[in-house]
N, C-alpha and C positions, 0 to 999 in steps of 0.2 A: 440226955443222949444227943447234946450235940456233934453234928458233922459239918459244920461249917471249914471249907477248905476239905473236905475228903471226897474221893471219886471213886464213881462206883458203875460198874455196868450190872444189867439185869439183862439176861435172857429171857425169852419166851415172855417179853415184857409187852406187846402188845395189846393181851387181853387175860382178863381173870385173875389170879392172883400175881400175875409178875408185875401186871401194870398197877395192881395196888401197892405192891414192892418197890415198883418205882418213883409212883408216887408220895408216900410216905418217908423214903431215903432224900426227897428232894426237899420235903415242908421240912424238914431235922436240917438242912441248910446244905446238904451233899451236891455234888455235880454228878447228873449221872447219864447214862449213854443206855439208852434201853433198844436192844437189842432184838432183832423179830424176825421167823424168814416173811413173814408180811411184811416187807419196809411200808406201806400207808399205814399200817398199823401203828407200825412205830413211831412214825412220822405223829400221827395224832398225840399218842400220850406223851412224844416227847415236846411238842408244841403245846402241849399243857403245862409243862412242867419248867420248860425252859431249860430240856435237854439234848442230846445230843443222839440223832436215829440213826439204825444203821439196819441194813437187810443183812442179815447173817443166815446161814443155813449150816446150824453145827454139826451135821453128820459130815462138815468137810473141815479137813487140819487146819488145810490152809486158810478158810476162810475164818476158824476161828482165833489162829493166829495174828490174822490181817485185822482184825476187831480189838484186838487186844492194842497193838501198835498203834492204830488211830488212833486209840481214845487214850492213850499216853500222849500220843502228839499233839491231838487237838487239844484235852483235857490237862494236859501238863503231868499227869500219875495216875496212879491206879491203887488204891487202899482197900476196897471190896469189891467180892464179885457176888452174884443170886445166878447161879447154875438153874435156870428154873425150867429150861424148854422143855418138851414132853409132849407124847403124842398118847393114845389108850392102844388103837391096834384092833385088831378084830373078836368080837366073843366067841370062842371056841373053843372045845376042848384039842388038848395037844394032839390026838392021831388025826383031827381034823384038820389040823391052822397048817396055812399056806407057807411055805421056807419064804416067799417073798417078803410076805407081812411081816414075820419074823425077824427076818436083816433087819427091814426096816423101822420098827421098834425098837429093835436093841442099838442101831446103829446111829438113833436120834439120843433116845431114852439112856444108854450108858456110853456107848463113842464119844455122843455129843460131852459128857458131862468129862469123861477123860480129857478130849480136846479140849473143850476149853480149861481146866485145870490148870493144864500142863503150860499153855500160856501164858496163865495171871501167874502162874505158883514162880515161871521164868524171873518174871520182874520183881515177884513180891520176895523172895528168898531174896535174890539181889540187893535190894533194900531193907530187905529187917526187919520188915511188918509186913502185916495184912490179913484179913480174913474172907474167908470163904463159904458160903451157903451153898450146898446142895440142896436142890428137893428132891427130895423122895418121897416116899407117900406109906399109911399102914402098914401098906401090903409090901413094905419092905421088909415087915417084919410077921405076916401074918398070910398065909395062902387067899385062894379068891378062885372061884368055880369061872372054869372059859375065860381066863386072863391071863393065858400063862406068859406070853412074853412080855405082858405088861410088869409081873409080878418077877418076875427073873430080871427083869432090867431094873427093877426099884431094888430088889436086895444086891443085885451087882452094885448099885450106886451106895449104899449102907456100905457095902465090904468097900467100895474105893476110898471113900469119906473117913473112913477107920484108918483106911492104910496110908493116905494123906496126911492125915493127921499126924501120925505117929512120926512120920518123915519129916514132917515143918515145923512142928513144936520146940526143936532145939535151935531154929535158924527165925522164930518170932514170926512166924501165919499160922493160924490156926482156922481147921476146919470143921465143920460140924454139919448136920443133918437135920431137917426140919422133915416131920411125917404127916402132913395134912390126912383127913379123913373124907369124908364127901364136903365138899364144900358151893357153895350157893354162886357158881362160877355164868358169864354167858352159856358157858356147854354145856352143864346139866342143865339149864335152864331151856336150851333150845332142844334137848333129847328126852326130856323130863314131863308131861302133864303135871295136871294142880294132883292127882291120885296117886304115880309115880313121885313126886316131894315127898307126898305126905309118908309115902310107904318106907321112905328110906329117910326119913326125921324118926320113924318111930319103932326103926330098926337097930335108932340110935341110945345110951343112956341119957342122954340131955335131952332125947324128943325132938331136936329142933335139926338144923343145917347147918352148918359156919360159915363163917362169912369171910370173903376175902382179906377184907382189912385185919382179924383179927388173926390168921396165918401172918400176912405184912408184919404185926406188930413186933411176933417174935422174930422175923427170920430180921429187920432191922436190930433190936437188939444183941442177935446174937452177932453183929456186922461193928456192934457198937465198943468203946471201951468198958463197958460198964460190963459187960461178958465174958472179963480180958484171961479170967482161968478155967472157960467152957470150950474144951478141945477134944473131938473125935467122938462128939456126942450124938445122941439121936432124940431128938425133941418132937412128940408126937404133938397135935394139934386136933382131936379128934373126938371133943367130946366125953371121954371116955370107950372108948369103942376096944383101944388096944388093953385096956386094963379088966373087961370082961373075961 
């Protein structure tokens, strides 16, 4: 799965799985632009990697338009993107959760993933190739107690990913969906006790947690040639959790 010569931005690449995401697109030989509204964030793993940072805050067009055209101009093209930003949002059930929370969820969690799309998908239709990673998560495809805009924004991002797809696959990009499960991220770690891990490992059928890198590993292949007839898919990562 080499990418020597291919460029790639990642969102929400700062920390947890997108900075593994970026990570890993860059040891495969990729040039990538890892994208954060942290710009220090960014700034860190893209100075690891010997890429290119940029503060983005996707719930805005223009800004994720403006990220797209940098990282052609500095970077010379744009062959893959990892749509990964995402927020969780508040626990509550829906007569309780605040319209603010709400917007704001949705307007990172599925906005963000529309805007930038619509950016990469500009240049990459243009050119005839490319592919596209969505995250989404299970609960795109599975309910979840007190999450509702979390879980509404992940199956929004499933139906965009679907209908993307179906739109690019005659004009050569192809998009698809990665559904991580709990994964062993800084944030479950900083919200999480050693009792809270255990309890949600053994919630799981593998018992265990996942790990960032090995989300990375697929959402890099599916970015790769070697994926070149996996289009408008949904590729869980979880264990077994969705297959219970």
């Amino acid at each position: 799965m080499t990418m020597q010569g291919k460029v790639a931005i990642v969102t929400g690449g700062g920390s947890g799985i997108g900075a593994e995401c970026a990570r890993t697109l860059a040891r495969r030989g990729a040039k990538v632009a890892v994208a954060d509204l942290d710009g220090n964030a960014a700034g860190v793993v893209a100075g690891e990697i010997g890429g290119l940072a940029l503060a983005v805050d996707v719930s805005d067009p223009a800004q994720c338009q403006a990220m797209v055209d940098r990282v052609i101009g500095e970077l010379g093209d744009l062959h893959m993107a990892v749509n990964n930003a995402g927020i969780g949002g508040s626990h509550l059930p829906v007569e309780e959760y605040d319209v603010d929370d709400w917007r704001r969820v949705l307007s990172i969690n599925l906005d963000g993933v529309f805007y930038c799309m619509k950016a990469e998908l500009k240049h990459m239709v243009g050119q005839g190739r490319g592919a596209i990673v969505n995250m989404a998560s299970i609960f795109a495809v599975a309910g979840q107690r007190a999450l509702p805009a979390y879980v509404a924004s992940k199956h929004g991002v499933l139906g965009l990913t679907r209908a993307a797809a179906l739109d690019s696959a005659p004009k050569g990009v192809r998009v698809n969906a990665v559904g991580p499960g709990v994964i062993l991220t800084p944030l479950v770690e900083s919200h999480q006790d050693t009792a809270g891990k255990a309890a949600l490992a053994a919630g799981n059928p593998s018992k265990r947690l996942g790990l960032p890198a090995e989300v990375a590993e697929l959402v890099v292949w599916l970015c790769s040639d070697a994926a070149s007839f996996c289009n408008g898919g949904f590729y869980p990562v979880d264990g077994g959790f969705t297959a219970a």
